[in-house]
C-alpha positions as CSV (number, residue, x, y, z in Angstrom):
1,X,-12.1,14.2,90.2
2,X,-10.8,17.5,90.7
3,X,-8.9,17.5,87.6
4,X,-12.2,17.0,85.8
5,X,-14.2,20.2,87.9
6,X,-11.1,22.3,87.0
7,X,-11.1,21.2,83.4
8,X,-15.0,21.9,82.9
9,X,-14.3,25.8,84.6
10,X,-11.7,26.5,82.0
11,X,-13.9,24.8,79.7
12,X,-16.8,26.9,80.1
13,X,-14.8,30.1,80.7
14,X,-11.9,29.9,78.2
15,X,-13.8,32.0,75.5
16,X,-14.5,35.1,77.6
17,X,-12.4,37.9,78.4
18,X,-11.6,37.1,82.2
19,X,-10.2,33.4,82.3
20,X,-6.9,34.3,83.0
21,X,-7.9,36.7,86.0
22,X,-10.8,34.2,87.3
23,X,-8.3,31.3,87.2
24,X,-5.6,33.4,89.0
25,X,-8.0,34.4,91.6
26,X,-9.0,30.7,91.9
27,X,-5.0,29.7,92.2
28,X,-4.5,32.1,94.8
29,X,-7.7,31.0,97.1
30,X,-6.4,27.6,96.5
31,X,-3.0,28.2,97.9
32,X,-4.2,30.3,100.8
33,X,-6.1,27.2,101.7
34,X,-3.0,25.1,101.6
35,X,-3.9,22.1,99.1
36,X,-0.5,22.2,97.5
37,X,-2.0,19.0,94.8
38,X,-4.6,21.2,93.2
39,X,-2.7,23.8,92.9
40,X,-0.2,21.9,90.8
41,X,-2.9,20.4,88.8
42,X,-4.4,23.8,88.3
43,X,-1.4,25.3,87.2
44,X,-1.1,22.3,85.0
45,X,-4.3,22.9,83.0
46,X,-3.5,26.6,82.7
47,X,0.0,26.4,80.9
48,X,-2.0,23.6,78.3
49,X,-4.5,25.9,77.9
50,X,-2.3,29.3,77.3
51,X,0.0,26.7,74.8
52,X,-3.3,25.8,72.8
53,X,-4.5,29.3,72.6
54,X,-0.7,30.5,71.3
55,X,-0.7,28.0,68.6
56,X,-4.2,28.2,67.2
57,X,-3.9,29.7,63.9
58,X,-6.6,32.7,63.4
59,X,-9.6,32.5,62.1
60,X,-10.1,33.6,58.6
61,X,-12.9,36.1,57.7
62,X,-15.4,34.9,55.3
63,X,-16.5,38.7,54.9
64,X,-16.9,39.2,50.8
65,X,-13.8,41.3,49.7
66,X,-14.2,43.5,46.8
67,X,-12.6,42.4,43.8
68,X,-9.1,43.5,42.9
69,X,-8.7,46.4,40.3
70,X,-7.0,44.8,37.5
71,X,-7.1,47.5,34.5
72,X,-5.3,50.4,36.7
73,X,-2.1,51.2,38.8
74,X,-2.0,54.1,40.8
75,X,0.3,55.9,42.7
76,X,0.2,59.1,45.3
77,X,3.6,61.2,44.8
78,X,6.0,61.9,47.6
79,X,8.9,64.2,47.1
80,X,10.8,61.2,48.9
81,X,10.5,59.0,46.2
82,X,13.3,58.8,43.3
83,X,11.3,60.4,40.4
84,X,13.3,60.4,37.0
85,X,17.0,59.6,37.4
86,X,20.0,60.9,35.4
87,X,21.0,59.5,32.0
88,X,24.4,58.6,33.9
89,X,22.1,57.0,36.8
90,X,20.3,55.2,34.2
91,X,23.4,53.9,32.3
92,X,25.0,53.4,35.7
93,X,22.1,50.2,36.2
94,X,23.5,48.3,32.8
95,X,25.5,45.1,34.5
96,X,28.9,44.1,32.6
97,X,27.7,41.5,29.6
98,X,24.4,42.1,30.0
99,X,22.1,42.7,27.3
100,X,20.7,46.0,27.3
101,X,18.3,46.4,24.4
102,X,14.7,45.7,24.9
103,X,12.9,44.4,21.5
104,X,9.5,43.5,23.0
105,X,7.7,45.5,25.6
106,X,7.8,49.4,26.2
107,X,10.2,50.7,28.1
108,X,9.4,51.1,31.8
109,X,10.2,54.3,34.0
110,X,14.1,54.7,33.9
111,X,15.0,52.8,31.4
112,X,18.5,52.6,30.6
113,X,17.7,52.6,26.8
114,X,15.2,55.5,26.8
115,X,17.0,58.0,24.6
116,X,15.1,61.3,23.3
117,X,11.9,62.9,23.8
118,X,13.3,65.7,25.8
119,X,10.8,68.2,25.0
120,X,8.1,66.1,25.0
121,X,8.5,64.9,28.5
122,X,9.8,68.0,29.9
123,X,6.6,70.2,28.3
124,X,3.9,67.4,29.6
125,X,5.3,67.7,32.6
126,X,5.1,71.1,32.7
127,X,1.7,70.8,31.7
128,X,0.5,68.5,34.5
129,X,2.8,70.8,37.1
130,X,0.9,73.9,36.4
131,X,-1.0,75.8,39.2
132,X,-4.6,75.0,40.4
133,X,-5.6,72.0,38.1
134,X,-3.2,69.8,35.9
135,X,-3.1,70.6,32.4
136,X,-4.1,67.7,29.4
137,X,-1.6,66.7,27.1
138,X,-2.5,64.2,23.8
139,X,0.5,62.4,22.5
140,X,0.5,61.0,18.9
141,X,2.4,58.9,17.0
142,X,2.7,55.5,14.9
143,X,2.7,52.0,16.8
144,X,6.1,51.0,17.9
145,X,7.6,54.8,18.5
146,X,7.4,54.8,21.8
147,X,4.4,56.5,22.9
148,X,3.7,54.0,26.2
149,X,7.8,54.4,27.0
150,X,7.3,57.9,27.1
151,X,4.0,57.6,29.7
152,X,5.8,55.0,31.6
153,X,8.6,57.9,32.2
154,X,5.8,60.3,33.0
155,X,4.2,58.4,35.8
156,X,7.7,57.8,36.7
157,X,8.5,61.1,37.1
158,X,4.8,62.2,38.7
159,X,5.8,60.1,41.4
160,X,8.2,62.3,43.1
161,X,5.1,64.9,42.9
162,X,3.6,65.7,46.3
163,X,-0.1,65.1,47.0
164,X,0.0,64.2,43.3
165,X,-2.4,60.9,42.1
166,X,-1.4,59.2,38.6
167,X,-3.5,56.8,37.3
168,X,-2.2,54.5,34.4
169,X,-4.3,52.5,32.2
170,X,-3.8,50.8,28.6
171,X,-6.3,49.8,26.9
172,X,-5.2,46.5,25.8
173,X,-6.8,43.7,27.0
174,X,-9.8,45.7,28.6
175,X,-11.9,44.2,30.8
176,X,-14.3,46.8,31.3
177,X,-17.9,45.7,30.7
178,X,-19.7,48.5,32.1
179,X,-19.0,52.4,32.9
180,X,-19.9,50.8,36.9
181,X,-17.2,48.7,36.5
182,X,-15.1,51.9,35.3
183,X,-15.9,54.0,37.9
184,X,-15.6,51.4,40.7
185,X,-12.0,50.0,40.0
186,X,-11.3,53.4,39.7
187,X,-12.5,54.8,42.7
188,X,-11.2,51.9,44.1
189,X,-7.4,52.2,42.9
190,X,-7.6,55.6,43.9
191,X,-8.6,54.6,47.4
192,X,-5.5,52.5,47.1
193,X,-2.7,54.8,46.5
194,X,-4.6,57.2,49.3
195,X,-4.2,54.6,51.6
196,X,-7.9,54.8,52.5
197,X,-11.0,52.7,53.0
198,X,-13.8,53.6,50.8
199,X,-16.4,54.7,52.9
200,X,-19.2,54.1,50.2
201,X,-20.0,52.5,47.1
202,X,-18.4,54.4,44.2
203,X,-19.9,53.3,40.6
204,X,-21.4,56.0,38.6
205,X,-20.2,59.2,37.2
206,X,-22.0,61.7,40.1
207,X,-20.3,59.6,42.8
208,X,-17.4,59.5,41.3
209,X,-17.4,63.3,41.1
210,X,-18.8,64.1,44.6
211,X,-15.7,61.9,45.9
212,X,-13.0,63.5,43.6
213,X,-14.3,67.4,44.5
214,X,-14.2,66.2,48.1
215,X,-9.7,65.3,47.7
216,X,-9.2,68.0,45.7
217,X,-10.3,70.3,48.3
218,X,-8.0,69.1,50.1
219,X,-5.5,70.1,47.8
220,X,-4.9,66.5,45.9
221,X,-4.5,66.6,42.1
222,X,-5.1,63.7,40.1
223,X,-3.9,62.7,36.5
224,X,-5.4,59.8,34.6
225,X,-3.0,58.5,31.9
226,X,-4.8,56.9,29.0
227,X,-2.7,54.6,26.9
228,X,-4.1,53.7,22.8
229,X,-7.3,55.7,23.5
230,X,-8.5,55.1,20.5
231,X,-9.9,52.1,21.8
232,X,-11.8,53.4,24.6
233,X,-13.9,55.1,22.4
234,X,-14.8,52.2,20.0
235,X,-16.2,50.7,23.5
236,X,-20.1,50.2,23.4
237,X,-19.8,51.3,27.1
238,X,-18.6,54.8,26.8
239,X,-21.0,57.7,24.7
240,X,-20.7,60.8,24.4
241,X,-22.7,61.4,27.7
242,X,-20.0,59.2,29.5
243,X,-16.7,61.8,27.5
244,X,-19.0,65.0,28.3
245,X,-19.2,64.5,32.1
246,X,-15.0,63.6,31.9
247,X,-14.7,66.6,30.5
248,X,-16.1,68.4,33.2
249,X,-13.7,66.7,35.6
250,X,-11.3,68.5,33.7
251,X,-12.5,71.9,34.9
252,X,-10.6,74.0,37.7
253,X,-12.8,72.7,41.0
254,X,-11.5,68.8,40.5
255,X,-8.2,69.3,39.9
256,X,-8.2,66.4,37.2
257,X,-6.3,66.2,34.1
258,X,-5.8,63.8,31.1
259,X,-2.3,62.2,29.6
260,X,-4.0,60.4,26.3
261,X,-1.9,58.4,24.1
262,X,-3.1,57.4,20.0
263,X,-2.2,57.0,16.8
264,X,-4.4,59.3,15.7
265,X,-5.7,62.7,16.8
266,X,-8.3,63.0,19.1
267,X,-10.6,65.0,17.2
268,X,-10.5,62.1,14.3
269,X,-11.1,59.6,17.3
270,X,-14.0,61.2,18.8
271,X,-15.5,61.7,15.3
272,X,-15.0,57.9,14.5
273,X,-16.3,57.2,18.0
274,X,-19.3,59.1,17.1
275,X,-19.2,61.6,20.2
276,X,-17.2,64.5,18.9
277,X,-20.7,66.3,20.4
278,X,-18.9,65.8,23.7
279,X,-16.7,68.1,23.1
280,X,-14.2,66.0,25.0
281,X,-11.3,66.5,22.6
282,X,-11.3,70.1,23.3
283,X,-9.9,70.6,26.5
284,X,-6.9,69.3,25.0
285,X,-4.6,72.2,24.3
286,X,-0.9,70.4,24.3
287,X,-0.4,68.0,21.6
288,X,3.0,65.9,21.1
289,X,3.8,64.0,17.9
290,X,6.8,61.6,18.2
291,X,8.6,61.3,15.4
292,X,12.6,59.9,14.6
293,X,15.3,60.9,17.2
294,X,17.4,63.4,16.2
295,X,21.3,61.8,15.0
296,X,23.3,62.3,18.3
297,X,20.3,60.7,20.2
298,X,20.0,57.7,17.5
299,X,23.8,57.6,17.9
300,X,24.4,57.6,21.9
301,X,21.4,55.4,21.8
302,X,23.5,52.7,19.8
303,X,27.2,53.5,21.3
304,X,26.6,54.6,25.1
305,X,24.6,50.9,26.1
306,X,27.0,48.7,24.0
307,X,29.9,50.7,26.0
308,X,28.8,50.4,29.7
309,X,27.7,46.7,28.3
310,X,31.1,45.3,26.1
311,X,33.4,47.6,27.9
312,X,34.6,49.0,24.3
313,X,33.3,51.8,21.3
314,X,30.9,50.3,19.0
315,X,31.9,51.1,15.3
316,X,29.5,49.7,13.5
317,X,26.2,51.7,14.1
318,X,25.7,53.1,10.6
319,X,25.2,49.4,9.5
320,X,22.3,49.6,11.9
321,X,20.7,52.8,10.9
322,X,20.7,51.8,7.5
323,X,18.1,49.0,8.8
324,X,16.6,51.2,11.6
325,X,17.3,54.5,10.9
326,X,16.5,56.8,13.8
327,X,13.7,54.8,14.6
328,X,14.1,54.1,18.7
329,X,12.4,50.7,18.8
330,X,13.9,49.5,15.5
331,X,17.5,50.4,16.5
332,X,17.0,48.0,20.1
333,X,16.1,45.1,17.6
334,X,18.6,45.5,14.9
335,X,21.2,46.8,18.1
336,X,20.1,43.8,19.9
337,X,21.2,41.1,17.5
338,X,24.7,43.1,16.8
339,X,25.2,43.1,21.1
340,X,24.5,39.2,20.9
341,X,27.0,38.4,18.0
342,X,29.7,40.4,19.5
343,X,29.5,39.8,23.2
344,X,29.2,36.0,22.2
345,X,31.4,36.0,19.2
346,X,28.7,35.1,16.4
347,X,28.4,36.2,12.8
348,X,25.5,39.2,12.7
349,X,22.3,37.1,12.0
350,X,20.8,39.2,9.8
351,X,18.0,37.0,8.7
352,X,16.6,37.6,12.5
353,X,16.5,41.0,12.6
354,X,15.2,41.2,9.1
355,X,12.6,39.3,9.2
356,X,11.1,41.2,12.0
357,X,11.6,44.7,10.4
358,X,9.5,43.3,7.5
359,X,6.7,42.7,9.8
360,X,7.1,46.2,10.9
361,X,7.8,48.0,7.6
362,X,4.8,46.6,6.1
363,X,2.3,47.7,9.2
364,X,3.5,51.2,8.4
365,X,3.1,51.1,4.9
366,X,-0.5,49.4,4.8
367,X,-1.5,51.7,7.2
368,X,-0.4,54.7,4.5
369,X,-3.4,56.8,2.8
370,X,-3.2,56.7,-0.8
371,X,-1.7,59.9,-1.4
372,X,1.1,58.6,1.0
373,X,1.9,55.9,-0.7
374,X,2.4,57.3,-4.0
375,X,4.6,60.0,-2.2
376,X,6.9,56.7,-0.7
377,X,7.1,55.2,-3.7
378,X,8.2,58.3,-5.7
379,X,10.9,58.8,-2.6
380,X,12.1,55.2,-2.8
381,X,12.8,56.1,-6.9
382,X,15.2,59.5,-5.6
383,X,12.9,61.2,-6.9
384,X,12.6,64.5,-5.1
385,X,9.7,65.3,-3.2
386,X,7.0,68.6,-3.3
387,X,7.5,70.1,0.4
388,X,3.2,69.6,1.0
389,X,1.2,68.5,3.8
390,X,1.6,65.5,2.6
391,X,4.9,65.0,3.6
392,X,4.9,66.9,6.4
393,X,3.0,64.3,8.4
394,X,5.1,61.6,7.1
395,X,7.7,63.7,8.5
396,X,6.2,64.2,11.7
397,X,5.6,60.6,12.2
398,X,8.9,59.0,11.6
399,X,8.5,57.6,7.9
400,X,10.8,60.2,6.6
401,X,13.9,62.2,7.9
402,X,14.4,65.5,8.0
403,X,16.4,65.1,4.9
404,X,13.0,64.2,3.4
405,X,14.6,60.7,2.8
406,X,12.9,57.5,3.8
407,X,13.8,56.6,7.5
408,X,16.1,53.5,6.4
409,X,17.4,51.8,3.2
410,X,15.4,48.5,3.9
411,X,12.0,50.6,4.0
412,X,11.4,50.1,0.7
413,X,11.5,46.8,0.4
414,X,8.5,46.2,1.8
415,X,7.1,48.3,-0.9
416,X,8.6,46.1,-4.0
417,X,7.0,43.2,-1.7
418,X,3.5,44.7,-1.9
């Protein structure tokens, strides 16, 4: 009978705040009137109930959680974090037999195989380093030349930068529908790296604004990284309204700037995009082109991998440029299939690496204007080319070396295939 009293009381009381002292209170009257069997039984219930309440799993919110931001990473710099490592550093992380080239994706921060580009990463970054508000850099260049390696070793490098937020988008495989859904996974990533809960609802441009102004008063700088822009602006979703008011975030009070990476150049995007009236292209006032590496770059590229790799000198690396040239990404593929036949002792499959350069080649030559292709095709007959603008921009771009040679040998034979 009193088992049953005592089990209603902690019943009843179990969900407020005071059990445990009530029921102590209740223990201690009930020893100080000596009945020694309720007391067990009290002390009973209470150890069964304290065990229950130990191993009830919590109780999960059904509060509505914002969705996830799945088209941006961001980051808030902190001089404690590693930043850009050494080229010895980076070498050092290349395991004994392993394969080091990478043939598909670009190359993430500190990449063991990331060879060149010293002055264009060195000059963005003093760009985005500058006082007050963070410079805008445009990087060019054809697909495959390692435009998104290069902004992988940017916001690798921005995130030893203190009180620093870098934002990276690509534009591949968008799922933006709306310039709300822009601005809210943005804000929202932001909030992220800050290590902050959004205090409102952040989905249009003045919002947006108002809560950038209000951290870069307090002396954060932000840097949005772009990748194949040229995309962004074929989007229904952005005007030129939308690329005149990110323009203004560019100005000296926000303490925003712009890492955009195309083929082309901006001022050809916007006009294709139909909002050159923005003016957004403007602002813009460092432009990089990535062409070939230069030969001791091409060459360590090829020779310092395959050494910390195979243990031994590799020989054979003008075999490779006369597939690849200086081309960074084309070296890895054709590099690649050599590291596989020699580290498993395998003829050279040449068929495998071909094959794929064909696909390549012939991207780069249909995407030629006319006048370029007559140029090519006069160059793949010796015959020596007219130093115009012409060939200048092939230059630039990596189709031709600075011999004013094609890149490779087996370049052309995409163009007896055409």
């Amino acid at each position: 009978m009193l088992n049953d009293i005592f089990s209603v009381i902690i019943q009843w009381f179990k969900n407020g705040s005071v059990i445990i002292t009530i029921i102590s209170l209740i223990a201690s009257l009930v020893a100080i009137i000596s009945i020694p069997i309720i007391f067990v039984q009290l002390s009973e219930l209470i150890k069964k109930w304290r065990s229950k309440k130990q191993h009830t799993p919590p109780k999960i919110s059904t509060a509505p959680k914002s969705d996830s931001p799945s088209n941006f990473t961001a980051q808030l710099g902190n001089k404690n974090n590693p930043g850009l490592l050494s080229k010895a550093e980076r070498l050092a992380k290349i395991k004994p037999g392993q394969n080091p080239y990478s043939c598909g994706s670009s190359l993430p921060g500190n990449s063991a195989v990331f060879y060149g580009r010293e002055r264009e990463l060195k000059g963005t970054l003093s760009v985005l380093r500058q006082l007050g508000t963070p410079g805008d850099v445009s990087i060019l260049g054809e697909r495959r030349i390692g435009k998104s390696s290069l902004l992988n070793q940017i916001y690798q490098a921005l995130a030893a930068e203190p009180n620093v937020v870098s934002i990276y988008t690509t534009m591949q495989n968008w799922s933006i529908d709306s310039q709300a859904t822009f601005f809210t996974q943005l804000h929202q990533v932001i909030c992220d790296a800050l290590k902050i809960q959004p205090s409102s609802t952040v989905d249009d441009y003045a919002r947006f604004r108002d809560f950038i102004l209000d951290y870069a008063e307090k002396d954060y700088r932000f840097v949005l990284m772009i990748d194949e822009f040229e995309k962004m602006t074929g989007n229904e979703y952005f005007d030129a309204q939308f690329f005149s008011n990110m323009r203004t975030l560019s100005s000296g009070n926000y303490k925003f700037g712009y890492v955009l990476a195309s083929r082309q150049p901006l001022q050809d995007i916007c006009e294709l995009g139909k909002i050159e009236e923005s003016g957004f292209y403007n602002i813009f006032g460092t432009s990089h082109l990535l062409g070939l590496l230069d030969q001791k770059e091409a060459a360590q590229l090829i020779q310092e991998p395959m050494q910390h790799s195979l243990g031994y000198h590799f020989e054979q690396s003008q075999k490779i440029f006369n597939y690849a040239g200086y081309h960074p990404a084309f070296i890895q593929i054709v590099a690649s299939e050599y590291w596989i036949a020699r580290h498993h002792g395998f003829a050279v499959n040449k068929d495998a690496f071909e094959r794929v350069l064909q696909g390549h080649y012939r991207h780069l030559w249909q995407h030629r204007t006319e006048a370029e292709r007559e140029l090519l095709l006069k160059m793949a007959k010796h015959e020596i080319p007219k130093n115009n603008a012409t060939l200048m921009n092939l230059r630039q771009r990596g189709l031709v070396d600075a011999n004013n040679q094609l890149f490779a040998r087996f370049f052309d034979q995409v163009f007896e295939q055409d």
